[in-house]
Residue, then its C-alpha position, 0 to 999 in steps of 0.5 A: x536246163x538242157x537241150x535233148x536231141x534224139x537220134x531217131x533215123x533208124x528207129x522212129x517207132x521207139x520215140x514215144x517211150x523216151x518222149x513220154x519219159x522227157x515230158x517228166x524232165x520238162x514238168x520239173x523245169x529239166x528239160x528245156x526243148x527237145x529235137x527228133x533226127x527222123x526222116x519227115x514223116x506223118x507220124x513224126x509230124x504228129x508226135x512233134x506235136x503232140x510232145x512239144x518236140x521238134x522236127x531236124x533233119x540232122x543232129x548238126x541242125x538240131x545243135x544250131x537251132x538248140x537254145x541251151x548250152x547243154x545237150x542230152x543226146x540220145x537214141x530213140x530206143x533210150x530208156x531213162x531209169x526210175x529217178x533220173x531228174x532228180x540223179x541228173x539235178x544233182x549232178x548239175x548242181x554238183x558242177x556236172x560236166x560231161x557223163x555218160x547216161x546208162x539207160x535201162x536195156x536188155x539184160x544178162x552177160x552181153x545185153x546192151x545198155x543204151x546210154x545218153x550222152x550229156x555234153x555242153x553244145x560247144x563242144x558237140x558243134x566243133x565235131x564233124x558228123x557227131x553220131x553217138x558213139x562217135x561222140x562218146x570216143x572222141x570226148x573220152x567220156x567213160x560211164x559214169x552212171x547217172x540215172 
């Protein structure tokens, strides 16, 4: 089971899509908890509970309340691809390890891809401000396309 932490200080309003997706992860037994990195708001507070998510104010507290040792961190405007639990189950029970997560995103030559990145909690904690990219670089995952 993993622990997924949303990036979601610039673009709170994008949240239900990837939350909507999440719930499925949680059914099959997934997904274990899930933190929103936000600026407080009404909005979110309702969305935390109406989700099951909860509420941080940085990515460092949702690293230290985080009860698995495995972390799924994305940005809110992340969109898992058709089939994911089942791709993401399988790399686990392969051994799994760090990936790089493509999502879905825009298309053509220069569309950006938005991507999660699946990582053990040890290692994201040892990090100073561990934003995405930043996370990405200095673990030195490359895309390995799961999802």
């Amino acid at each position: 089971m993993l622990t997924v932490i949303v990036d979601a200080r610039t673009s709170a309003g994008k949240l239900p899509g990837l939350l909507a997706q999440l719930t499925t992860g949680a059914v099959e037994g997934l997904v274990k908890e899930v933190f929103l990195v936000a600026p407080h708001s009404e909005a979110v507070g309702a969305l935390c509970e109406e989700m099951g998510a909860e509420a941080a104010d940085s990515i460092e507290q949702a690293l230290a309340w985080a009860r698995s040792e495995l972390v799924l961190a994305a940005e809110a405007d992340f969109r898992l691809k058709d089939g994911w639990v089942e791709a993401l189950s399988t790399h686990l029970a392969n051994g799994g390890g760090a990936a790089m997560i493509e999502g879905l995103g825009e298309s053509g030559l220069f569309g950006r891809k938005p991507y999660g990145v699946l990582v053990e909690r040890g290692r994201v904690v040892r990090l100073d401000d561990p934003d995405l990219k930043r996370l990405r670089r200095e673990l030195g995952l490359r895309p390995r396309r799961l999802g």
